[in-house]
C-alpha positions as CSV (number, residue, x, y, z in Angstrom):
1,X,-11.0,25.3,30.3
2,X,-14.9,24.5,29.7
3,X,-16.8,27.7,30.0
4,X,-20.1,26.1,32.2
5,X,-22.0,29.8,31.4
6,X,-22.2,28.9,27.8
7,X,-25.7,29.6,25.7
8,X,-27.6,27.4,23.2
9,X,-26.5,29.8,20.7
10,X,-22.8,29.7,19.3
11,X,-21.0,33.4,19.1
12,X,-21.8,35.3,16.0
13,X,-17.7,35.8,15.5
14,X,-17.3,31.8,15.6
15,X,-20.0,31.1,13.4
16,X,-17.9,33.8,11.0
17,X,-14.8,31.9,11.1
18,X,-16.6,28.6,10.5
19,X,-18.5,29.4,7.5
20,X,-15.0,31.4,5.9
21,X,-13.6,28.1,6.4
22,X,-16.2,26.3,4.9
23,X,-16.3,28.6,1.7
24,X,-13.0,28.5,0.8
25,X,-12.5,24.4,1.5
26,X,-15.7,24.0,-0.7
27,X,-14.2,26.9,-3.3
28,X,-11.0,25.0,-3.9
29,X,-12.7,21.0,-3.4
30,X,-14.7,22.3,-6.6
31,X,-12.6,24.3,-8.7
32,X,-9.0,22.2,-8.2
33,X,-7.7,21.1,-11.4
34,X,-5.6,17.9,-12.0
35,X,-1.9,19.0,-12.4
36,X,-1.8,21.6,-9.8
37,X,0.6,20.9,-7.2
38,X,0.0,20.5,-3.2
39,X,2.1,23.9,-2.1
40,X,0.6,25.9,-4.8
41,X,-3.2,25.1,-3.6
42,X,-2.1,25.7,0.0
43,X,-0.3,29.5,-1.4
44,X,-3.6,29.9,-2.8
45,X,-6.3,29.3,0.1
46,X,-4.1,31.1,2.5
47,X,-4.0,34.3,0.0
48,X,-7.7,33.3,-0.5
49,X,-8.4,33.7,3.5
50,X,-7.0,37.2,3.5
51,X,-8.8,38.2,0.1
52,X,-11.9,37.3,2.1
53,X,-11.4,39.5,5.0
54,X,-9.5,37.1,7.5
55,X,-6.5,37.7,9.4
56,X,-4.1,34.6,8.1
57,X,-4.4,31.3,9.6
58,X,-4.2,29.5,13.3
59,X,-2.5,26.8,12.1
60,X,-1.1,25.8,8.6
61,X,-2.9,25.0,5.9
62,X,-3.3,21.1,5.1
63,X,-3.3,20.5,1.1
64,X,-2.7,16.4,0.4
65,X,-3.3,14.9,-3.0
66,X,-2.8,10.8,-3.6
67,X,-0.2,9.2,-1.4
68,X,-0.6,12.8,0.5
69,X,-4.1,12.2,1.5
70,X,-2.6,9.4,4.1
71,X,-1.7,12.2,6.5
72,X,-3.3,15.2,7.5
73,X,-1.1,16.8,10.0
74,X,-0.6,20.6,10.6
75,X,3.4,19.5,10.8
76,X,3.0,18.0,7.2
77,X,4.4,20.6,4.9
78,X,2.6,20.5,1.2
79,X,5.1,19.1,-1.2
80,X,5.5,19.6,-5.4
81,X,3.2,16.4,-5.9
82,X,0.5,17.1,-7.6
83,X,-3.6,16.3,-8.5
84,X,-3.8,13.3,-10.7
85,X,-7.0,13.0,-13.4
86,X,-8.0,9.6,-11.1
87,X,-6.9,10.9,-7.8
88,X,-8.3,11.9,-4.3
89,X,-7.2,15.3,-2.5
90,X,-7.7,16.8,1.3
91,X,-8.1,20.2,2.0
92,X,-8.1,21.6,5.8
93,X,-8.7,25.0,6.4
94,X,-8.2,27.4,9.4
95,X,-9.0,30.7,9.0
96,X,-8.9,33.2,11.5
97,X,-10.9,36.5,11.5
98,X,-9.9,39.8,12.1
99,X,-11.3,39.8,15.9
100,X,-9.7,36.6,16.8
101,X,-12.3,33.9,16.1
102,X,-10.6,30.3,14.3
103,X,-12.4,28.4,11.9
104,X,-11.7,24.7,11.1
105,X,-13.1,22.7,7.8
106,X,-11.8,19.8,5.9
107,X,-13.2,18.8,2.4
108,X,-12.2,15.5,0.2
109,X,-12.4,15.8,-3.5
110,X,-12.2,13.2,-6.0
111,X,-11.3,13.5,-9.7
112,X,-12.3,10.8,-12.4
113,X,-14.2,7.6,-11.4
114,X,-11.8,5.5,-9.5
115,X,-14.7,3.3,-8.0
116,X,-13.0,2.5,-4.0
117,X,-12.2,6.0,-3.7
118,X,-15.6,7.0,-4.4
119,X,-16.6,4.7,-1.9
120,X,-14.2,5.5,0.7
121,X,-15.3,8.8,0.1
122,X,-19.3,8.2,0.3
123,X,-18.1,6.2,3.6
124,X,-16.6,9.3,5.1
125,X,-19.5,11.2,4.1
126,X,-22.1,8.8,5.7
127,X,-20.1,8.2,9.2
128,X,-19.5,11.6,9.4
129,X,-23.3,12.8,8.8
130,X,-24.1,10.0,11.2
131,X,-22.2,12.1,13.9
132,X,-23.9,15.3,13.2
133,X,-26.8,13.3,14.4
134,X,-26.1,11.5,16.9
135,X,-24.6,14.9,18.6
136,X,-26.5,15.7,22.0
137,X,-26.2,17.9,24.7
138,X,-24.0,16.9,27.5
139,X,-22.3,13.6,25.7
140,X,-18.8,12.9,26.6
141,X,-16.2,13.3,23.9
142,X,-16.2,9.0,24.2
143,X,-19.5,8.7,23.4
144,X,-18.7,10.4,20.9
145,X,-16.0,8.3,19.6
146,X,-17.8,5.1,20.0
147,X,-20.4,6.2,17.3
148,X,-17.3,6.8,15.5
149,X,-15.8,3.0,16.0
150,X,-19.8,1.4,15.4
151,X,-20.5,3.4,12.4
152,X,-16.3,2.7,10.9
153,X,-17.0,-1.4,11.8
154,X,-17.9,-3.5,8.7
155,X,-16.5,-1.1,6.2
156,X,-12.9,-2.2,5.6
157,X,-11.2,1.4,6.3
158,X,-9.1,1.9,8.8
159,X,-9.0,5.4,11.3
160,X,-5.9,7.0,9.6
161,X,-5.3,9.8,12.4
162,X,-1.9,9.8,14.1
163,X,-3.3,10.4,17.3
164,X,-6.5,8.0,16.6
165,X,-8.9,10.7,17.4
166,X,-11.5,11.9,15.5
167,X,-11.7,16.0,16.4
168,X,-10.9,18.3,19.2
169,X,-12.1,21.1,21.2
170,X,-11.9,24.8,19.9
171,X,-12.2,27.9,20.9
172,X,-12.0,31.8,20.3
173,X,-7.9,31.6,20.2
174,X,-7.3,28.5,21.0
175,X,-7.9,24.6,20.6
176,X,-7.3,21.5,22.5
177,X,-8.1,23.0,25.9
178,X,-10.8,20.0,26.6
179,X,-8.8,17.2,24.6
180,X,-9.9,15.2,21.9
181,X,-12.8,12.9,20.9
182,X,-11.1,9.5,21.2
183,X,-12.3,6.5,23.4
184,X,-10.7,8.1,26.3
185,X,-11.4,11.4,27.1
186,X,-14.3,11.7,29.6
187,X,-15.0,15.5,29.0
188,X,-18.5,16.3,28.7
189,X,-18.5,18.8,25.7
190,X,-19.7,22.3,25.9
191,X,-18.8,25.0,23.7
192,X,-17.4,24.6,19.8
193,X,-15.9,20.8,18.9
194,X,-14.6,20.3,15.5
195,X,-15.3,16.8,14.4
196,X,-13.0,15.2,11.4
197,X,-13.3,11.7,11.0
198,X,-10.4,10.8,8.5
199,X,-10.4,7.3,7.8
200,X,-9.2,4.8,4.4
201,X,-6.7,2.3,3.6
202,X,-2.5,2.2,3.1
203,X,-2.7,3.7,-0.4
204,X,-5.3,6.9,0.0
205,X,-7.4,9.0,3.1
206,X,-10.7,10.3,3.0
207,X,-11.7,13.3,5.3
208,X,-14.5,15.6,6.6
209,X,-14.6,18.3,9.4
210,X,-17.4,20.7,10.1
211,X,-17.9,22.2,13.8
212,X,-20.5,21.6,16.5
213,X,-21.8,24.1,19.2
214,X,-23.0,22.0,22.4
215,X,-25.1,24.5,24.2
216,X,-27.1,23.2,27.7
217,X,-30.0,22.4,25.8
218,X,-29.0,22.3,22.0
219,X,-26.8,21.6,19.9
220,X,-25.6,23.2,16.5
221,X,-23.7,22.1,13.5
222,X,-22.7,25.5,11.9
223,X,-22.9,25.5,8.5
C-alpha cells in the first residue's frame, strides 16, 4: 500500500515515535545492570513508553540477554534469564504515540570485555552504518539487501533472522504492507522502512534498527 504522493520530508508524528523509540532503547542499552532479568527490563521500557507520553506498544517489547540474543522475535516472550557481567543483550522497542504513529529501534549492549562480542558488535555497527549510506531514492528493497549480503561476506557471522530479512516497511498503524528487505522483494521503497540487520554466530546475536524515510528525491534516517 505504497503512498506514490509522498514528500521528501517524513511526518512530524513519525519522526515522534521514532526518536521515543530511540531514547528509551538507548536509556535502558546504557543504564542496564548485570543481574537484571529479561522480563523485568521489558516491564520496565513498556512502563517507560507510557511515562514518556506514548500510548503502549504495536508490538511486544523484545528484551534478549546471552543465549537470548539468538532470537529477536516479537513471538519470543522475555524469560527469568538474566544480564551476565561478560554478556551481550538486545533491546527492540516499539512505541506508539498518542495519535497513532509506531516507532521501531533496536540497540545491542555489551557488558565487560568479552573480545568476539565486541567485535560482532562493532560488525553490526559498521554494516549497518554502511546501509544508512548506501540508502537512495527509488532503490528496491533487494538492492537493499545485497548491500546487506556484500558488506556481511568475509566476516564470519551469520544473518540470524528467522525470516532472513533485514527490516520491513512501516507505517502510521501498520507494518509490513510493502514486505521485507530480503533478496526477493522487488518493491521500490517509499515512505518509512525500518532497517535491522541482526547478524552473529550459534552462541550470541548482535542487532541495530533505526528507520529511513525514502522521499522522491531524498532520503532521511531519523534520528
Amino acid at each position: 500500500m505504497t503512498d506514490r504522493s509522498l514528500t521528501d520530508e517524513p511526518p512530524e508524528g513519525l519522526v515522534r515515535a521514532q526518536r521515543l523509540a530511540i531514547r528509551i532503547a538507548e536509556e535502558f542499552a546504557r543504564d542496564i545492570e548485570p543481574g537484571e532479568s529479561e522480563r523485568a527490563v521489558r516491564d520496565r521500557i513498556d512502563r517507560r513508553v507510557v511515562e514518556l507520553g506514548g500510548a503502549g506498544v504495536w508490538t511486544p517489547t523484545v528484551v534478549g540477554f546471552g543465549v537470548g540474543t539468538l532470537s529477536c522475535f516479537p513471538t519470543d516472550v522475555p524469560s527469568e534469564r538474566v544480564l551476565w557481567n561478560i554478556d551481550l543483550g538486545t533491546i527492540d522497542v516499539h512505541p506508539v504515540t498518542t495519535d497513532g504513529w509506531w516507532g521501531d529501534c533496536t540497540r545491542t549492549l555489551i557488558r565487560g570485555e568479552n573480545v568476539p562480542q565486541r567485535r560482532a558488535l562493532e560488525a553490526v555497527e559498521e554494516i549497518h552504518a554502511g546501509l544508512l549510506a548506501a540508502a537512495r531514492p527509488g532503490m528496491r528493497a533487494c538492492d537493499w539487501f545485497a548491500h546487506f549480503q556484500d558488506a556481511l561476506s568475509g566476516t564470519g557471522l551469520l544473518l540470524l533472522d528467522r525470516l532472513q530479512n533485514i527490516g520491513h516497511s512501516l507505517s502510521r498503524d501498520s507494518s509490513y504492507d510493502d514486505g521485507y528487505i530480503d533478496a526477493y522483494n522487488e518493491t521500490v521503497m517509499t515512505g518509512a522502512w525500518a532497517v535491522e540487520p541482526f547478524i552473529g554466530t550459534h552462541l550470541y546475536g548482535v542487532k541495530r534498527e533505526d528507520v529511513v524515510w525514502f522521499g522522491p528525491r531524498r532520503v532521511t534516517v531519523i534520528s
